[in-house]
C-alpha positions in Angstrom: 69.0 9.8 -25.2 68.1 7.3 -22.5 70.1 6.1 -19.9 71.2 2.4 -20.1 71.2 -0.2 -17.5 72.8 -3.2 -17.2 71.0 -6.5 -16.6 71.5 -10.2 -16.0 69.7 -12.8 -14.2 66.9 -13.3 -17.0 66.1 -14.2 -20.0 67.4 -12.1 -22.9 64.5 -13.9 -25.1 61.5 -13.2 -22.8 62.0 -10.0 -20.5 59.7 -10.4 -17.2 56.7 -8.0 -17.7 57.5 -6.7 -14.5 60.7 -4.6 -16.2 58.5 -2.9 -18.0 58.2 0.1 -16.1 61.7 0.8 -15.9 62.0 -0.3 -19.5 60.2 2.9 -20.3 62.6 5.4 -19.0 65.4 3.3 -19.4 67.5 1.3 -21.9 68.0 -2.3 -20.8 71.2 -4.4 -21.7 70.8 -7.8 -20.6 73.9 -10.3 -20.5 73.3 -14.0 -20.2 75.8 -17.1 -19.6 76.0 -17.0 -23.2 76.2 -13.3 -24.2 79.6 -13.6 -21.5 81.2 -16.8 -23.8 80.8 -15.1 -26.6 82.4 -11.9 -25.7 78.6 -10.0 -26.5 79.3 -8.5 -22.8 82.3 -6.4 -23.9 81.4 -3.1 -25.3 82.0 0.6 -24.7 78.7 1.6 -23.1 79.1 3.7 -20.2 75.5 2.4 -18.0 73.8 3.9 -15.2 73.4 1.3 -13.0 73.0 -2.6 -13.0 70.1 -5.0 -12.1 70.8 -8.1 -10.5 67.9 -9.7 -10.9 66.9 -14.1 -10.2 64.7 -15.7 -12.8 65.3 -18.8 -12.0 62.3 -20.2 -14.5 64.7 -20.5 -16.7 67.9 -21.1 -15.9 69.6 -21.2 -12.9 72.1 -18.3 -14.0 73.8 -17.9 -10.6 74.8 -21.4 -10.6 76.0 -21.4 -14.0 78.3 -18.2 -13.3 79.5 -19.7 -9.8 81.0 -23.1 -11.8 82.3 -20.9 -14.7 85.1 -18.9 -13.0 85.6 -16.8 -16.4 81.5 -16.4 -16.4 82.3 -15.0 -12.4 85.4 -12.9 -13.3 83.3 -11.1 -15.8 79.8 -11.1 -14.0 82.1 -9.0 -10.8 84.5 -6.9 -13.2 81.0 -5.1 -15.0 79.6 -4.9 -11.5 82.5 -3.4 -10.0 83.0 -1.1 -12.8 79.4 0.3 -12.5 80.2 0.6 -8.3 83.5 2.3 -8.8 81.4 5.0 -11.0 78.9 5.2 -8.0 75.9 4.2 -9.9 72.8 2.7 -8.4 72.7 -1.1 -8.2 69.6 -3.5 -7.0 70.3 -6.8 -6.3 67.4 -9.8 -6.1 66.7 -13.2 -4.5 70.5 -14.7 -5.8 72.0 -11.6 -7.0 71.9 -10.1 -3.6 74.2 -12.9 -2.3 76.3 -11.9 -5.6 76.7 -9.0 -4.3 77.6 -9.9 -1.2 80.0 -12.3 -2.3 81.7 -9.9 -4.0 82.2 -7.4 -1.3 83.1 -10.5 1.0 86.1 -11.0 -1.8 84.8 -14.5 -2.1 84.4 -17.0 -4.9 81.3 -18.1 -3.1 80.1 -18.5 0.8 77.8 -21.5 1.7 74.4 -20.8 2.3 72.3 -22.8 4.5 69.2 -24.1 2.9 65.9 -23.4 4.1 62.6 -24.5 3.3 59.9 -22.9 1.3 56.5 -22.3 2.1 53.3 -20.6 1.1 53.6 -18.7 4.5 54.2 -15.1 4.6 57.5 -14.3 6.1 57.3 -11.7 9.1 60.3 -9.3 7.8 61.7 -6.0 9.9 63.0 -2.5 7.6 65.3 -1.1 10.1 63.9 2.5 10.2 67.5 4.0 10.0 68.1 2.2 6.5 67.4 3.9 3.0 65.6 1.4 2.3 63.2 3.1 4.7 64.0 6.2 4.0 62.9 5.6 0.3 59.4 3.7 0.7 58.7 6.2 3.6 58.4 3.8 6.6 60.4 1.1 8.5 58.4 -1.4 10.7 57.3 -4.4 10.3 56.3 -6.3 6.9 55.2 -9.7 5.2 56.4 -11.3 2.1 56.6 -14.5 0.6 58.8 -17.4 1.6 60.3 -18.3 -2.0 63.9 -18.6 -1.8 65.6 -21.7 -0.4 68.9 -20.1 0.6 69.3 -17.8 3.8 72.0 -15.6 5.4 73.4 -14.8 8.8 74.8 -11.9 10.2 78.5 -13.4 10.4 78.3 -13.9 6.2 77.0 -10.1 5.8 80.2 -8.5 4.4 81.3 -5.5 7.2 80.9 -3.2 4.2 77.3 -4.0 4.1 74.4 -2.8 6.9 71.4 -5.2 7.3 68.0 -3.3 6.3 65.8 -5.8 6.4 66.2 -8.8 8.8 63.0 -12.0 9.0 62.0 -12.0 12.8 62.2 -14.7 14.8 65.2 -16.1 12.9 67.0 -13.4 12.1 68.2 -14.1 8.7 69.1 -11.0 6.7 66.7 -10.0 4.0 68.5 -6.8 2.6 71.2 -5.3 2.6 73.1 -1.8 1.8 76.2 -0.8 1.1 77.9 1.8 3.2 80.5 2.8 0.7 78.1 3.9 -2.3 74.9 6.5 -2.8 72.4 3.4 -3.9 73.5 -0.4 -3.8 70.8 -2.6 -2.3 70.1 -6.2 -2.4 67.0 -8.1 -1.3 66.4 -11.7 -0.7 62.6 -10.5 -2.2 61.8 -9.4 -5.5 60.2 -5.5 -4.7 59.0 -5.7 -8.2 56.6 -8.1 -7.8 56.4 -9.4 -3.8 55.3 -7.8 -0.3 53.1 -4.8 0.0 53.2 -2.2 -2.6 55.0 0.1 -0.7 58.2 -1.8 -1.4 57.7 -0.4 -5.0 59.2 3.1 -4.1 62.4 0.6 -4.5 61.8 0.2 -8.5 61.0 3.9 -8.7 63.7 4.4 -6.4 66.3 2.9 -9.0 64.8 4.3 -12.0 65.5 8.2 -10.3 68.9 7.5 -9.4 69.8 5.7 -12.7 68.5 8.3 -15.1 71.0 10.8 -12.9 
């Protein structure tokens, strides 16, 4: 029997294509803003881990759980379930500042806004990280400048380690938590952006969650 992972942040009508390599290994349950109203999110599955992913083609789905404090409260009670199991958790682009919202204890911090671009970002992995340790280097990078939102050091909850800061500003870029195996967040989507290297992430995930 396959392994199942929770998923929000997309569409549960048109699944990015780029899920579907961990779609083959793994079942994937994804809850929308309206699966959570209508009480579709409540069942009795045990998952592996959680993707917190940002399709923001769509819908805007962090916004619409950030005004919707029952949306929120249920949104953080399946993602702390799945971290008080220990189970492997990749946040992206808005979930990552989710996630650390919710180790911050917040409702919400405020972000500054930043400007896209078409410009590659100059990005650091700190070799220490695991995010280093699982795509087999640390060093410097470049990936695209697509999300409007950035965060400082000071907003990083202490029980989060930066692993990838942008040089030059220093706006953090990932992030790890130092209380579980496997919970990292990225203001990049490794499915899809930067070199392919960063897609030791995905596989990465799929190992731990099929633990």
């Amino acid at each position: 029997m396959k392994k199942n992972v929770l998923v929000f942040g997309v569409s549960d009508s048109e699944t990015p294509k780029y899920l579907e390599k961990v779609s083959e290994t793994i079942d994937l349950t994804i809850i929308t803003n309206d699966s959570i109203s209508q009480n579709l999110s409540k069942n009795e599955t045990v998952f592996s881990g959680m993707l917190l992913l940002d399709d923001t083609s769509k819908v805007d789905n962090y916004n619409c759980i950030y005004t919707n404090s029952y949306h929120f409260t249920e949104l953080q009670s399946q993602l702390n379930t799945i971290l008080n199991n220990n189970r492997p958790v990749l946040a992206i682009g808005q979930g990552m500042y989710f996630l650390n919202d919710l180790f911050n204890k917040n409702a919400k911090q405020i972000y500054d806004e930043i400007k896209t671009s078409d410009d590659l970002l100059d990005i650091f992995i700190s070799p220490g990280s695991k995010t280093a340790a699982i795509i087999g280097s640390g060093g410097f990078f470049k990936i695209p400048n697509s999300l409007p939102q950035s965060m400082k050091e000071f907003q990083r909850s202490k029980d989060l380690i930066t692993s990838v800061y942008e040089l030059g500003t220093g706006y953090v870029h990932g992030i790890e938590s130092t209380l579980h195996d496997w919970v990292l967040g990225y203001q990049f989507n490794p499915f899809i952006d930067g070199p392919s290297i960063v897609r030791a992430l995905i596989d990465g995930f799929i190992e731990r969650a099929v633990q």
